[in-house]
C-alpha positions in Angstrom: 233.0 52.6 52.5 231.7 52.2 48.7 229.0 54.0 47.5 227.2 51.3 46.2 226.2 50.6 50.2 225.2 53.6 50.8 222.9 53.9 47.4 220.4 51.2 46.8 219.9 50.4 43.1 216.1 49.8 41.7 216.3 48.2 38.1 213.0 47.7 35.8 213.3 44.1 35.4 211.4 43.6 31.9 211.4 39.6 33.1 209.5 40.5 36.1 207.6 43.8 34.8 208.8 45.5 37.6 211.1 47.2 39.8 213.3 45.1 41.5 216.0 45.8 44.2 219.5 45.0 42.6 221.3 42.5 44.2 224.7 41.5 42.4 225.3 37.5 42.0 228.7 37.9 43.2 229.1 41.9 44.8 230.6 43.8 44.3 231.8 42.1 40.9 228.9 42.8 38.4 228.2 41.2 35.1 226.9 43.3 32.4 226.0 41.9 29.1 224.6 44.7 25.8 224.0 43.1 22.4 226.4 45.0 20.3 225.8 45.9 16.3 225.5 44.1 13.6 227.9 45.1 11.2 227.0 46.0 7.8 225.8 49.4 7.8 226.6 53.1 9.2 225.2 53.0 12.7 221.9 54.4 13.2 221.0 57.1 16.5 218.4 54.5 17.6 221.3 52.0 18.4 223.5 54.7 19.7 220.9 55.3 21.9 220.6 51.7 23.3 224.6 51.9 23.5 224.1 55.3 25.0 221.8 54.1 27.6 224.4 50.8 28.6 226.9 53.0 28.6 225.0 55.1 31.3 224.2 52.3 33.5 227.8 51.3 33.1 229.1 54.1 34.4 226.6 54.5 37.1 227.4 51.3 38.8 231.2 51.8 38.4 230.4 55.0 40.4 229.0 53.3 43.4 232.2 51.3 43.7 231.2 47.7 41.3 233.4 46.0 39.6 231.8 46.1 36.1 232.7 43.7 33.6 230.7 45.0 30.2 230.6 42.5 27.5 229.2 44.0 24.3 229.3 42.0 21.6 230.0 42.4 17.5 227.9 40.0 15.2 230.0 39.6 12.1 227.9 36.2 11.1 225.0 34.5 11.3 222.4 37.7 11.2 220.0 37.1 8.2 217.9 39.2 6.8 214.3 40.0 9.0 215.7 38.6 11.8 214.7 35.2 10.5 215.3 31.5 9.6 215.7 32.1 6.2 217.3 34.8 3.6 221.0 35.8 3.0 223.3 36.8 5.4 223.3 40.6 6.0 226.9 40.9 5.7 227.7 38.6 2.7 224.8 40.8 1.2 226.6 43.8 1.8 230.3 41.9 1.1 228.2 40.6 -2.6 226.6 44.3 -3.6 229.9 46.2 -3.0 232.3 43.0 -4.1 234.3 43.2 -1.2 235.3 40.1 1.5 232.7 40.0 4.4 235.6 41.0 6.8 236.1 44.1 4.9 232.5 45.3 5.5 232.8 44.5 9.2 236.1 45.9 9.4 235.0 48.7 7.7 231.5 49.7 9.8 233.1 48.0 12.9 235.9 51.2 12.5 232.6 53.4 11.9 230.7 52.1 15.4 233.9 52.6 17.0 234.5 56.3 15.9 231.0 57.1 16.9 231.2 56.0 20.0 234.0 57.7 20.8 232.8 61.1 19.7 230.1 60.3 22.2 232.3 59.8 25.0 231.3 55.7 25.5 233.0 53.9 27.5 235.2 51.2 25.4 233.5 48.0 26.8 235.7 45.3 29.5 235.6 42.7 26.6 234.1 43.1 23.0 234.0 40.0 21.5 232.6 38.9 18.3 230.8 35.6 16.4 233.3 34.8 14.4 235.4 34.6 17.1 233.5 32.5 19.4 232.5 29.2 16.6 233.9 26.4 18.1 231.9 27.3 21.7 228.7 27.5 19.7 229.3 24.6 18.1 229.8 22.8 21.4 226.8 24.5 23.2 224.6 23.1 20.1 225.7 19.8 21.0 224.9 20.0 24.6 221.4 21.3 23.7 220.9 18.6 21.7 222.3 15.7 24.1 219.5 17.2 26.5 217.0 16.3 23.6 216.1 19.9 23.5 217.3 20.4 20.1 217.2 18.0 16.3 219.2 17.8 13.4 217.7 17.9 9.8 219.7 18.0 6.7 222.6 19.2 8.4 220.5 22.1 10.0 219.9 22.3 13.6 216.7 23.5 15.7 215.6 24.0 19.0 213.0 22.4 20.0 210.7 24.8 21.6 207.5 22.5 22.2 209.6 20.2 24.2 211.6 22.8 26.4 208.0 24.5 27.0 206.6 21.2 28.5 209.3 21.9 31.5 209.8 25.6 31.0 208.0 28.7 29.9 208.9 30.0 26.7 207.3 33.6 26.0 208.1 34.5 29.3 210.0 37.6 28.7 207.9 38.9 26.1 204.5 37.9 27.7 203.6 35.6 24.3 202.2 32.5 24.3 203.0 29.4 22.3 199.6 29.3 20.6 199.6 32.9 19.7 203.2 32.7 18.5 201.9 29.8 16.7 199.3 31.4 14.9 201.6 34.2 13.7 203.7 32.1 12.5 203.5 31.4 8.7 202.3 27.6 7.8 204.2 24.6 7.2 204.6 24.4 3.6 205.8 20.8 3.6 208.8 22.4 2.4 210.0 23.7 6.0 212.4 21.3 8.0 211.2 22.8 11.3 209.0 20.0 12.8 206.9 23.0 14.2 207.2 26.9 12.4 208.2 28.4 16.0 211.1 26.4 16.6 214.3 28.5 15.9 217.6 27.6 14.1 220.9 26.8 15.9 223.1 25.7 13.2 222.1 26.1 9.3 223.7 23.9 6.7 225.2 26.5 3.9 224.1 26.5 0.7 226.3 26.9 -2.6 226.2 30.7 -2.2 226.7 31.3 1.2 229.4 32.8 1.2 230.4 33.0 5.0 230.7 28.8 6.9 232.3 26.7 8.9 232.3 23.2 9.4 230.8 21.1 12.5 229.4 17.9 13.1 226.2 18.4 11.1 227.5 20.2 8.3 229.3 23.3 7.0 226.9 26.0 7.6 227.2 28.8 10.0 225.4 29.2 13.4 222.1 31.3 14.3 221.8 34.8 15.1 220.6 33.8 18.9 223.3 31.8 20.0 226.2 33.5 19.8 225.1 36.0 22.8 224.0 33.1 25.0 227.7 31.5 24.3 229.8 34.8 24.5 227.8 36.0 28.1 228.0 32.9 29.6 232.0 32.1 28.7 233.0 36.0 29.9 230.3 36.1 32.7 229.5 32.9 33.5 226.0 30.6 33.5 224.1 33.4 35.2 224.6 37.0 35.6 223.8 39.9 36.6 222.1 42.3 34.1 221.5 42.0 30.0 220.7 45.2 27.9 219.3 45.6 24.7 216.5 47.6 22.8 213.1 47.1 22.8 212.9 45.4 19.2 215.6 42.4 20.1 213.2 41.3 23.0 211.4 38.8 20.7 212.6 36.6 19.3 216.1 37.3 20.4 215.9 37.6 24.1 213.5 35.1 24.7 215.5 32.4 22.3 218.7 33.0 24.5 216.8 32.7 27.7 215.9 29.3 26.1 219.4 28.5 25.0 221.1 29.0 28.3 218.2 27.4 30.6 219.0 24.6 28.1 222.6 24.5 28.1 223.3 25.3 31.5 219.9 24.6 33.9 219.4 27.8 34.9 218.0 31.5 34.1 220.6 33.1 32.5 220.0 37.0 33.5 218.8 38.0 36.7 217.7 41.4 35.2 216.4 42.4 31.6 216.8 45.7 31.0 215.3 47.1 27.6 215.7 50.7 25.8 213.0 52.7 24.0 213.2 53.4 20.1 214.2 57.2 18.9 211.0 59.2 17.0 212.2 61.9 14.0 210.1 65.0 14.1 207.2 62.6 15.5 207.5 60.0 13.0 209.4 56.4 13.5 212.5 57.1 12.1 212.7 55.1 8.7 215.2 54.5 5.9 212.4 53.4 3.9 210.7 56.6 4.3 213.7 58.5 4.2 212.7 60.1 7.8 216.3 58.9 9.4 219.8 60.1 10.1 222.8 59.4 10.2 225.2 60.5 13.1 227.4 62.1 10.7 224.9 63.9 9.0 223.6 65.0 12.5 226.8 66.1 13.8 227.5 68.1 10.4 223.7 69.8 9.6 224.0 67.8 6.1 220.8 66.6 6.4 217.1 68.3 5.1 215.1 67.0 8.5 216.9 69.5 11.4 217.5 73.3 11.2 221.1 73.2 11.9 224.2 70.9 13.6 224.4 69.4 16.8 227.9 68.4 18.4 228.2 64.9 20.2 227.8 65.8 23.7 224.3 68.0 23.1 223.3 64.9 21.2 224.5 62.6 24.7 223.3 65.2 26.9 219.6 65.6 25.1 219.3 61.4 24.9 220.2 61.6 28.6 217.4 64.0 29.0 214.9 61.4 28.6 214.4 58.3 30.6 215.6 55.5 28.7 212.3 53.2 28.7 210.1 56.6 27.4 210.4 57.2 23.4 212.5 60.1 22.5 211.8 62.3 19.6 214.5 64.1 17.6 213.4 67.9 16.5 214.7 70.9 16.0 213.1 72.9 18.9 214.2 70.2 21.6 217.8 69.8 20.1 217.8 73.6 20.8 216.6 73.6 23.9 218.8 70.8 25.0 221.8 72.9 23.4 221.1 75.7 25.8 220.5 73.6 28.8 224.2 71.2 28.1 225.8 75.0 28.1 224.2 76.4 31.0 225.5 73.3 32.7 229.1 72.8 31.6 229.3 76.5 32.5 228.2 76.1 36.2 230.7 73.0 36.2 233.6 74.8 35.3 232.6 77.4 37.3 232.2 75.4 40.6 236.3 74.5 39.5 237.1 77.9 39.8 235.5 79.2 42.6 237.3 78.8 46.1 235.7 77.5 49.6 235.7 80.6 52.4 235.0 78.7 55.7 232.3 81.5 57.3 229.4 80.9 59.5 227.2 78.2 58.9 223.6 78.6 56.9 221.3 76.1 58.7 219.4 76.3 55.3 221.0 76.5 52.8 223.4 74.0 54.0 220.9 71.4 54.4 219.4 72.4 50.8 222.8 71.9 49.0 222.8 68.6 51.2 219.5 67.0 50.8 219.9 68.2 46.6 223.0 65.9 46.4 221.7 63.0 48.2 218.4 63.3 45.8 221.0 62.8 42.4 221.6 59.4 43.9 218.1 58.9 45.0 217.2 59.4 41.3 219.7 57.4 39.6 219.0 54.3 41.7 215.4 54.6 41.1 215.7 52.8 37.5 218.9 55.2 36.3 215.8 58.3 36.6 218.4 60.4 34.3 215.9 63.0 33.6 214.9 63.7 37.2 218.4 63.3 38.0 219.3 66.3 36.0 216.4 68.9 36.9 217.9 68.0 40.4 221.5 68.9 38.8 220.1 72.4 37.8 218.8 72.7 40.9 222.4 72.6 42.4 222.9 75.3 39.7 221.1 77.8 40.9 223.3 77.5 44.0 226.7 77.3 42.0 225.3 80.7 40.1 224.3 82.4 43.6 227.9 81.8 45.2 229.5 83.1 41.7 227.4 86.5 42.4 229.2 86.1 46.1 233.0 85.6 44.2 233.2 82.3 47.1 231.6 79.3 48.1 230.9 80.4 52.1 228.2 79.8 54.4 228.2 75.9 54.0 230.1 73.3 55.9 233.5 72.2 54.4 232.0 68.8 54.0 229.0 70.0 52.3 231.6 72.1 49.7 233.4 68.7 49.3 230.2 66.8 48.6 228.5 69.3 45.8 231.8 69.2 44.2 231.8 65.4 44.4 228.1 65.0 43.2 228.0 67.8 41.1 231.0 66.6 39.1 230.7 62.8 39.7 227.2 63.2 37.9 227.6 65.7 35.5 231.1 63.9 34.2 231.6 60.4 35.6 227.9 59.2 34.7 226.1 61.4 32.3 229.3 61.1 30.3 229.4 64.6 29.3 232.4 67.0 28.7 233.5 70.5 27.3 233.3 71.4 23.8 235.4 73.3 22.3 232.7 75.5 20.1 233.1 74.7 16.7 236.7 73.6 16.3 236.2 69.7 16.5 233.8 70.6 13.5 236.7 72.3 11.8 239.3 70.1 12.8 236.9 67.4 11.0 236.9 68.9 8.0 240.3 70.0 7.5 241.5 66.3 8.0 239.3 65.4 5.4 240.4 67.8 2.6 243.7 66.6 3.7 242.9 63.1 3.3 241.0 63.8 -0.3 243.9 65.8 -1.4 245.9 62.3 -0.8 243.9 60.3 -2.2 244.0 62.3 -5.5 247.8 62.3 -5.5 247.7 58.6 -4.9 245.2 58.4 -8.5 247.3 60.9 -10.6 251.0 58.9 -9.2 251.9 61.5 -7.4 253.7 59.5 -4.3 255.5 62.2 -3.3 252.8 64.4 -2.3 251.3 61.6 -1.1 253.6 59.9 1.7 254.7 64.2 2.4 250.9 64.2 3.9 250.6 61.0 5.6 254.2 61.8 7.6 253.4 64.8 8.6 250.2 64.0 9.3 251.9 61.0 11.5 254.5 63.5 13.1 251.4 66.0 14.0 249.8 62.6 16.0 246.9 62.0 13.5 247.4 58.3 12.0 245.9 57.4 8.4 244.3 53.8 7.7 244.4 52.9 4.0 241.7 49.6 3.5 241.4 47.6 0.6 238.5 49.1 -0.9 239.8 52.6 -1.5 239.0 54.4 1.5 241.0 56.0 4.1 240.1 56.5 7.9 242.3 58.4 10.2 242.6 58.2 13.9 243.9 61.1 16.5 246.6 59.6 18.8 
């Protein structure tokens, strides 16, 4: 028997405003969709987060015995600037200030999201596909919109129509807005604007001379909106409707609610059962900024280079101390709760490895304590399918510690069934590992294997500049032979990778 019938799953269903028993389309084959980065920058800790959070629920549901397909996507195209209609592409931005191709900038911070994750401990998703990839099925799913009338062409540009699928639909529904209030936000037809009304939202714009990134389709050569390529990627790897779309906070309008239109459109149905949403991050109780300069960098938080925290803070405190909070509640990044959380991700790695060690003396039975250890385990699962309750889940975690620490005092695990031995083992380390996603640090050598590979890699790269091949191709073989791979890109830099 799978967990998952045993363990009832309560989701926070943003659509809905509520909690809502979770009932799979197709169980136990789930479908999990997480809007993925846009790639033109470092990533930031509040998208880690989101991904953090996905990763969590990911992990959860594999668990309880689903079979979780996880789409997240990679937007290479189509995301202009302010999230709008209008402005340069963020990418060909970037590709035009540092005179590189636009590939090389999403190769470049798509290599950067990658080795982030990974030093978090994510899960690499069932399927990550990306925009560029997927331009012929936008093209077609714009056509299909607009063969339902939902949609018009202008100039080569294409729009939905939102007035005319709200006469059969409700648009706003996700966010709680309404067409009149979105209306009046909206800035005013200049007589310029193509839109027939300023809250319809573009499918398909037609390039102009500059735009660096385009591809041709019926209407024109132009590229297609930032919405639509997550209604067209969830659908192809998912299907019509599915089972559960993640995402933070700030991409439910307009993003969320335009692809809720776009697939009801395309397809004649709702295309997510369950909207899920993450909370932003908070620096030292102020929104974290690059404007204000009150932001990090995971790097910078990993290494202590920074002028906001007192001192370093490896991956997993950083996972553990995100997982701390519950993922719809703001967290805020300090110091003093870094520290604590430090403490706390210790006190339980060291109870898991000591629960390892210690060995199971069958004795007499304590009624009590039995039943304690027992009803502590089943509360972990309790927890995690009331809305993934991470934070509760974990006080209930050191709870089991306290047990783990009294039979270490005793040398042996006695006094409780063999089946209740089996199951904190089970809970403990299914929780702790399989869906927190945390593991063992080695104190302080990741840090230092870090920054030894980088002198090494510098060292290179100075060789390469003063000719000296030699020196050169002796570092990246042995580097090779020792398992570490070096990436040389175009633009000068050099990544390297740990097989």
């Amino acid at each position: 028997m799978t967990k998952f019938e045993d363990n009832n799953v309560f989701i926070y269903n943003t659509l809905k405003a509520k909690k809502e028993e979770f009932h799979p389309v197709n169980s136990p084959n789930v479908g999990l969709y997480v809007c993925g980065p846009t790639v033109y920058s470092n990533v930031h800790l509040g998208n880690c987060r989101t991904f953090l959070t996905f990763d969590m629920v990911y992990r959860y549901l594999s668990h309880l015995g689903y079979k979780v397909r996880y789409v997240r996507n990679i937007t290479d195209a189509g995301h202009l600037e302010n999230d709008a209609d209008e402005g340069e592409d963020k990418i060909a931005k970037k590709a035009r200030i540092e005179q590189l191709e636009p590939m090389e900038i999403v190769q470049r911070y798509t290599v950067d999201f990658h080795n982030v994750m990974k030093k978090f401990n994510a899960c690499v998703p069932s399927i990550e596909p990306t925009a560029t990839g997927h331009i012929l099925e936008q093209i077609e799913m714009i056509q299909t919109i607009l063969d339902k009338g939902l949609a018009y062409e202008v100039n080569g540009s294409v729009y939905f129509d939102v007035k005319k699928y709200a006469e059969t639909n409700d648009y706003g529904e996700l966010s709680g807005r309404k067409i009149e209030e979105l209306r009046e936000g909206s800035r005013e037809l200049d007589g310029q604007s193509e839109k027939r009304d300023a809250i319809d939202f573009a499918l398909w714009k037609k390039a102009s001379e500059n735009h660096i990134m385009r591809w041709s389709s019926p209407w024109s050569v132009g590229f297609p909106g930032w919405h639509l390529e997550c209604s067209v990627m969830s659908s192809k790897y998912l299907g019509s409707q599915f089972d559960i779309h993640g995402g933070g906070m700030d991409l439910k309008f307009p993003h969320h609610e335009c692809e809720i239109a776009q697939g009801q459109a395309s397809h004649g149905v709702k295309p997510v059962n369950y909207w899920m949403h993450g909370n932003m991050l908070t620096l030292n109780g102020k929104r974290m900024s690059k404007s204000t300069g009150n932001t990090l960098l995971p790097h910078e938080l990993f290494s202590g280079e920074n002028e906001l925290l007192d001192k370093a803070y490896s991956p997993m405190v950083v996972r553990f101390f995100m997982m701390q909070a519950h993922y719809r509640s703001t967290l805020d990044f300090s110091s003093e709760a870094l520290s604590a959380s430090e403490k706390g991700f210790q006190k339980l790695m060291t109870a898991l490895k000591t629960l390892g060690q210690l060995k199971y003396k069958k004795t007499e039975v304590d009624p009590t304590l039995n039943q304690e250890i027992e009803a502590l385990c089943a509360q972990c699962y309790q927890f995690m399918g009331d809305d993934f309750n991470t934070p509760r889940t974990i006080a209930t975690l050191f709870d089991l510690v306290g047990k783990i620490n009294a039979f270490e005092k005793e040398g042996e695990i006695s006094k409780i069934a063999e089946e209740t031995n089996d199951l904190l083992n089970s809970t403990f380390s299914g929780m702790v590992v399989d869906v927190l996603g945390l593991n063992v640090e080695e104190t302080g050598n990741e840090g230092l294997l870090d920054e030894t590979l980088q002198m090494l890699v510098n060292i290179r790269q100075e060789a390469k500049q003063h000719k000296n091949f030699a020196l050169s191709d002796k570092i990246r073989d042995e580097l090779s032979a020792a398992g570490v791979q070096l990436k040389d890109s175009r633009d000068g830099t050099t990544e390297y990778i740990i097989n």
